[in-house]
N, C-alpha and C positions, 0 to 999 in steps of 0.2 A: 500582516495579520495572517496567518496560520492556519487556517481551518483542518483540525484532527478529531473531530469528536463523532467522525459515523462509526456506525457499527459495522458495516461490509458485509452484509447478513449473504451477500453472493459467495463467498467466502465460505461457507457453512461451518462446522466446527471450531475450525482455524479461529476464528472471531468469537467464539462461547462465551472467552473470560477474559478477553483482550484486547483491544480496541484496534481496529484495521490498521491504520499508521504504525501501531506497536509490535505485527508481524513481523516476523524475522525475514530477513532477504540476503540472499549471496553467502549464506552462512555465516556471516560474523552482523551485518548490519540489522536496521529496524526501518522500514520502510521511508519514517518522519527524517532519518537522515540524509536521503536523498535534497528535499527542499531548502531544510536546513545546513547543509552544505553550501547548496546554492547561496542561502542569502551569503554568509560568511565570505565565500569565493566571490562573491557582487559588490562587497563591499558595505550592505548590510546587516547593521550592528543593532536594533532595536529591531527586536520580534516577539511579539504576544501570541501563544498557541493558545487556540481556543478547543477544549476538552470538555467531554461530556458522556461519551456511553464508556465503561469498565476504566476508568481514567487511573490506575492505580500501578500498571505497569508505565505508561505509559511515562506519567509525571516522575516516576522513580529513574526513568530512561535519562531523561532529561537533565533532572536537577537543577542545578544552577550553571546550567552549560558550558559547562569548563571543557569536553571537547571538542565542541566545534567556538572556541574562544568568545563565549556570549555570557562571560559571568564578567560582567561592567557593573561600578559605581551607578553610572548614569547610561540608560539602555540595557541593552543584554538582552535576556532572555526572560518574560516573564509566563505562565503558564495563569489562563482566562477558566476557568470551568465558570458554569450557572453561578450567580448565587444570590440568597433574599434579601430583597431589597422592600424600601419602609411601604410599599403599595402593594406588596405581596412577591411571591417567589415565581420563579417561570425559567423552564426549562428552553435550549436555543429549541424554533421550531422551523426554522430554514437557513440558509447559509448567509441572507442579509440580515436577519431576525438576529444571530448570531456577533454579527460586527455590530451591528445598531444598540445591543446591550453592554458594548463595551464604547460606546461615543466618551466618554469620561476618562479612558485609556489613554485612548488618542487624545485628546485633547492636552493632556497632560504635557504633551511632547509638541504641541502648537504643528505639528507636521504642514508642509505643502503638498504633500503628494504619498500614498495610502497603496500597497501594493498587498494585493489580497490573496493566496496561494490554496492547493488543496493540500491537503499533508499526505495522500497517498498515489501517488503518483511514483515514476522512477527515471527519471531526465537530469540533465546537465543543463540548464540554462543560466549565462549571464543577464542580470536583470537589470545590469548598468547600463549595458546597451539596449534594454526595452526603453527603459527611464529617457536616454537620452534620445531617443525617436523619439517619444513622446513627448517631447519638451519640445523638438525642431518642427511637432506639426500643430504646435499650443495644441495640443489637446484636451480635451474635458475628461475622457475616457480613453484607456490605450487596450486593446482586447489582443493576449495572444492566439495566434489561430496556426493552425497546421492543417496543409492540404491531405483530402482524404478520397480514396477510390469515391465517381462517383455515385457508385452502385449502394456504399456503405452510408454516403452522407444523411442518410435519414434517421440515423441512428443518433445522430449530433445535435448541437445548437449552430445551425449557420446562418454565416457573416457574408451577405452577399455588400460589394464595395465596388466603389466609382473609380475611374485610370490613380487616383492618388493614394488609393487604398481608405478612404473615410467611408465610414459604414454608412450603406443606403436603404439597409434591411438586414432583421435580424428572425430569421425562422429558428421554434424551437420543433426539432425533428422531423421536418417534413416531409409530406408524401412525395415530394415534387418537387427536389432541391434547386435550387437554380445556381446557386455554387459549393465548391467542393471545398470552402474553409471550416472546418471543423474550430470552435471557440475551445481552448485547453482549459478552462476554469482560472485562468491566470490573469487579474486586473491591475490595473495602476490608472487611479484615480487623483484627480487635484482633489483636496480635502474638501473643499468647499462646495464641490458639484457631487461627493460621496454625503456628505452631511446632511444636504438637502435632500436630496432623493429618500436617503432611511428616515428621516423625521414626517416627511410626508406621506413614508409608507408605512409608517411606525403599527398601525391598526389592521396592516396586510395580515391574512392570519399563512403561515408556511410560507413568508416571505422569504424570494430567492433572486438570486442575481439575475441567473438567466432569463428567468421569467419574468420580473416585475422590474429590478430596478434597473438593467440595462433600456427595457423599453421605454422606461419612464425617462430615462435619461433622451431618449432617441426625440419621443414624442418632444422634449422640452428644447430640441434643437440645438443640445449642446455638440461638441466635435468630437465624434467618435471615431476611433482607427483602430483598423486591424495588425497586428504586428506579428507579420508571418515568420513561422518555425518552422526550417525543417533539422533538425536534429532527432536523436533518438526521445521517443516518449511514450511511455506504454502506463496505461491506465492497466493495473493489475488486479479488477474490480474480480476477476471470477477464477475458480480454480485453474480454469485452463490457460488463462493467461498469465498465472501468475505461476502455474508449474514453465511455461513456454519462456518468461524472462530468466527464471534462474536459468534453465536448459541454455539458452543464449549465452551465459556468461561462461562457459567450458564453452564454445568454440573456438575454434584454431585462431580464426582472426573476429574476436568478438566484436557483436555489433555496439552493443555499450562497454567502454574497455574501464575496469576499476583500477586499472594500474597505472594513469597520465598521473605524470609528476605535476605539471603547471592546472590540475582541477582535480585535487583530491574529497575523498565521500569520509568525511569523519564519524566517527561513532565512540560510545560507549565502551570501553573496554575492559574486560575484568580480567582479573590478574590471573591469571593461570601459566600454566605449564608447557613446553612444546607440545607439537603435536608427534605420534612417535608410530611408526611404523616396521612393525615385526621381518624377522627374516625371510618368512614366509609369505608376509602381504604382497597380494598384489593391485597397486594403483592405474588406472589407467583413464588420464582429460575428465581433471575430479580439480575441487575447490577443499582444502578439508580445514576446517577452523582448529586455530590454538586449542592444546587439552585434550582433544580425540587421540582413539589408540586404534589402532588396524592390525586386527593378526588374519583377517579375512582378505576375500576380493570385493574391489570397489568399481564400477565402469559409469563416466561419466553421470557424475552425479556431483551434487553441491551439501556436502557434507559439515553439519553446524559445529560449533564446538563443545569439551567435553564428552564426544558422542562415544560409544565401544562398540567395536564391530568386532567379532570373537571369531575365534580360528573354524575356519570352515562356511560362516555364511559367505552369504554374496548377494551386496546393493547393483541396482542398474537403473539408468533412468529414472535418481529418484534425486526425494529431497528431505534430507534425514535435521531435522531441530536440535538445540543443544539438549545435553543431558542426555538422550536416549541411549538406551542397550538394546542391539542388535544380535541374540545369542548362539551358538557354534549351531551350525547346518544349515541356517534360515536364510531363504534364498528372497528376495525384495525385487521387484520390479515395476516400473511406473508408479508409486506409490509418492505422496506425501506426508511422512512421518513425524507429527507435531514435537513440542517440548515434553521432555520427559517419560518418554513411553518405555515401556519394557516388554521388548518379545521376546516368546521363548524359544527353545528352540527346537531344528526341523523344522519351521512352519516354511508354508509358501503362502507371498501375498504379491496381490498384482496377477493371476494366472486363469486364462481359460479363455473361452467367448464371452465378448458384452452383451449386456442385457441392461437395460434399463433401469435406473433406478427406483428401486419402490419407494424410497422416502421422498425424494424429489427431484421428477428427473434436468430440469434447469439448474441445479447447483452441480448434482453430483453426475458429473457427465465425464467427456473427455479420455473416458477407460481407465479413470484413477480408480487407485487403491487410496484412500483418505483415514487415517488413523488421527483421532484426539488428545491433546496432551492430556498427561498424567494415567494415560489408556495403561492398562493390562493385557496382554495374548498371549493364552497356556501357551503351554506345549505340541507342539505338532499338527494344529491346524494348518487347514487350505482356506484363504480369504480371496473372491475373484476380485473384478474388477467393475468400476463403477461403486462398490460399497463405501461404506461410513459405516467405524465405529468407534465407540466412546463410550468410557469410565473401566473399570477395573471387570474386564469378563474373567470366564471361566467356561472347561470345558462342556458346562451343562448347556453354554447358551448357543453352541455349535451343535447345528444337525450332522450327527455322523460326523462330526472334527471340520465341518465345513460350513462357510457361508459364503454362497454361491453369487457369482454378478450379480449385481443392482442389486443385492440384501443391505439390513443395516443392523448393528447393535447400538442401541442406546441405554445404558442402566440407565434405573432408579435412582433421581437425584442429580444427573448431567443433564446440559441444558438440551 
C-alpha cells in the first residue's frame, strides 16, 4: 500500500498543481518511481496507491503500470483515491485513516502480510529481505529504521530496541532521544495485527501510524522489530533537500547511482526525440533528458527533457523541468525551474546577497531562485535569490527590471 496523496506544501510552488510523488526528479523520473521500482525489483506485484490532493498528474503517470510491469490480470497496479461511500463521503485524514478506508482492498487479495510505503521518498530498498526478517523473527510488526546523527534524532520517530533489535519504545520526536534509529515510514504488517489495530482505531480522528497505530500495537504486546537500513535515503520533503538530491546525481562517483544494471528506477516514458547538442554548446557533469536542445552552456546541473537552452545563456547549479525555454543571454544559477516556464532573454536569476524570504522564510530558503511552472519572465530582468515566482509576469511587476532577495511574484489566479 502506497501512500501518495500529500501535498508537500514544504515544496512551495513545485506542489501548486501537483501532487509531491508526481514531482519530477533526476530529469526524466517522478518521485512515486522511486518506490514503485522497488516493489517491482522485490518482487512485488500487487500495489494500491492511495491518492488524494491534485491527483490528476499523478494517476495519468501511472496508468495501468505497464512500465514498471504492474499491468496484471490479477494484481498490478491499482490507484485508491477517497471515495463516497453509503454512510457518507470522507476525505484520507491521516496515513492509517488512509489504509483503514481501503480494508476491502485488501481483503480482496486475503493477504498475509501488508507492507505500507510513503510515495515520496528516493531510496533502493529490497523489501524481500525486510519481509524475510520479518517472518525469522515471527513478527507482528517489522518497522524500517535508519541510524541518524544523534544530535538530529529529535527531529524523527524513534525506535529505541533490546540486544535482538524488538522494539522496547517508540518516541515520536523527542527532546531527549535515547536512540539514534530514525523509523523511514516503511511498515510490513501480518494482516491480521494491521486489521485490528485500524478497526479499533477506526474513530481516531488524523489517524496515523506513528502516532496511534504503532503504539497501539506496542501497548497490545504484539512483536515489534526494527529493520535497520543503511543505504541511501533521503526524504526530499523541502526545497533544499530536494535541490541537494538531484545536485548528488552529477557527482563523479554518485552517492545514489541511477545507472546499476541489476536495480533499475523505471518510469514513464514519452516518446520523444534525442537530445541534441549544438557546435557551440557547452556541457559540463549535467544529467540532460531525451528532447532538450543546447545551443548554450550548461554546468552541473540536472536538465529535464524537451527543455531549450538558446545560444548564449548559461545554467549552473540548477534544475531545469521539462518543457521549459531558457532564451539567448540568460544566465541561471542555483535556481529551480519548474515545467513549462519561459524566460526571456538577458535575464539573470539566482544572483546577489541572501536576504530572507518575505513570503516565507521556512520554504523559501537555501539561496534558491524558485520559478513556477507554466511562469512567464520578460525580458531582461534580475531575479535574486531566495525568491518565488509564479504565473505569467511582466515587466510592470519588476521594480526597475528587478526582484531583489527574499521578494516574491504571485499573479492573480496562481495558487
Amino acid at each position: 500500500m502506497l501512500l501518495a496523496g500529500g501535498q508537500g506544501s514544504r515544496l512551495g510552488v513545485l506542489t501548486d498543481k501537483v501532487a509531491k510523488p508526481a514531482v519530477t526528479f533526476g530529469g526524466k523520473y517522478r518521485i512515486i518511481d522511486f518506490p514503485l521500482s522497488n516493489c517491482i525489483n522485490s518482487g512485488v506485484d500487487t500495489v494500491g496507491v492511495l491518492t488524494q490532493y491534485q491527483p490528476l498528474r499523478l494517476n495519468t503517470h501511472i496508468g495501468i503500470g505497464i512500465p514498471w510491469d504492474l499491468d496484471r490480470n490479477i494484481g498490478g497496479v491499482t490507484v485508491l483515491p477517497p471515495y463516497e461511500k453509503h454512510e457518507g463521503s470522507e476525505w484520507y485524514t491521516g496515513t492509517a485513516n488512509a489504509i483503514y478506508q481501503n480494508l476491502e482492498y485488501m481483503e480482496t487479495y486475503n493477504p498475509e502480510y501488508v507492507l505500507i510505503l510513503s510515495g515520496d521518498h528516493i531510496y533502493k530498498m529490497d523489501y524481500e529481505l525486510m519481509l524475510d526478517y520479518h517472518k525469522a523473527n515471527h513478527a507482528d510488526v517489522t518497522i524500517a529504521a535508519m541510524p541518524v546523527p544523534m544530535e538530529e534524532a529529535s527531529r524523527f520517530g524513534i525506535i529505541v530496541t533490546d540486544d535482538e533489535n524488538r522494539m522496547i519504545a517508540f518516541e515520536e520526536k523527542p527532546e531527549h532521544p535515547r536512540s539514534n534509529l530514525a523509523s523511514m515510514g516503511i511498515y510490513i504488517f501480518n494482516f491480521k495485527a494491521l486489521k485490528e489495530a485500524l478497526l479499533a482505531l477506526k474513530d481516531q480522528s488524523n489517524c496515523d501510524f506513528g502516532k496511534h497505530v504503532i503504539p497501539y500495537c506496542f501497548d497490545k504486546d504484539e512483536r515489534i522489530f526494527a529493520y535497520e537500513y543503511n543505504g541511501y535515503w533521503k526524504d526530499v520533503g523541502t526545497l533544499g533537500s530536494y535541490w541537494e538530491a538531484n545536485m548528488e546525481l552529477i557527482d563523479i562517483i554518485p552517492v545514489f547511482n541511477l545507472y546499476e544494471e541489476f536495480w533499475r528506477i523505471y518510469t514513464k516514458s514519452e516518446i520523444l526525440p534525442p537530445q541534441y547538442l549544438s557546435a557551440d554548446s557547452k556541457v559540463e557533469r549535467c544529467i540532460i533528458g531525451e528532447g532538450t536542445a543546447i545551443y548554450g552552456e550548461v554546468k552541473s546541473s540536472v536538465i529535464g527533457t524537451g527543455v531549450v537552452i538558446e545560444k548564449g545563456a548559461y545554467v549552473e547549479d540548477s534544475i531545469i523541468m521539462s518543457g521549459t525555454v531558457i532564451k539567448a543571454g540568460t544566465h541561471v544559477y542555483k535556481s529551480i525551474i519548474a515545467e513549462n516556464v519561459v524566460i526571456g532573454e538577458n535575464c539573470n536569476i539566482g544572483i546577489g546577497e541572501e536576504a530572507e524570504s518575505k513570503l516565507n522564510a521556512k520554504i523559501y530558503a537555501f539561496g534558491l531562485a524558485v520559478i513556477g511552472e507554466d511562469s512567464i519572465i520578460p525580458d531582461g530582468v534580475t531575479i535574486g535569490k531566495n525568491t518565488v515566482i509564479t504565473g505569467e509576469t511582466t515587466l510592470k511587476d519588476y521594480v526597475d527590471r528587478k526582484l531583489a532577495s527574499g521578494g516574491y511574484i504571485r499573479k492573480a489566479g496562481e495558487m
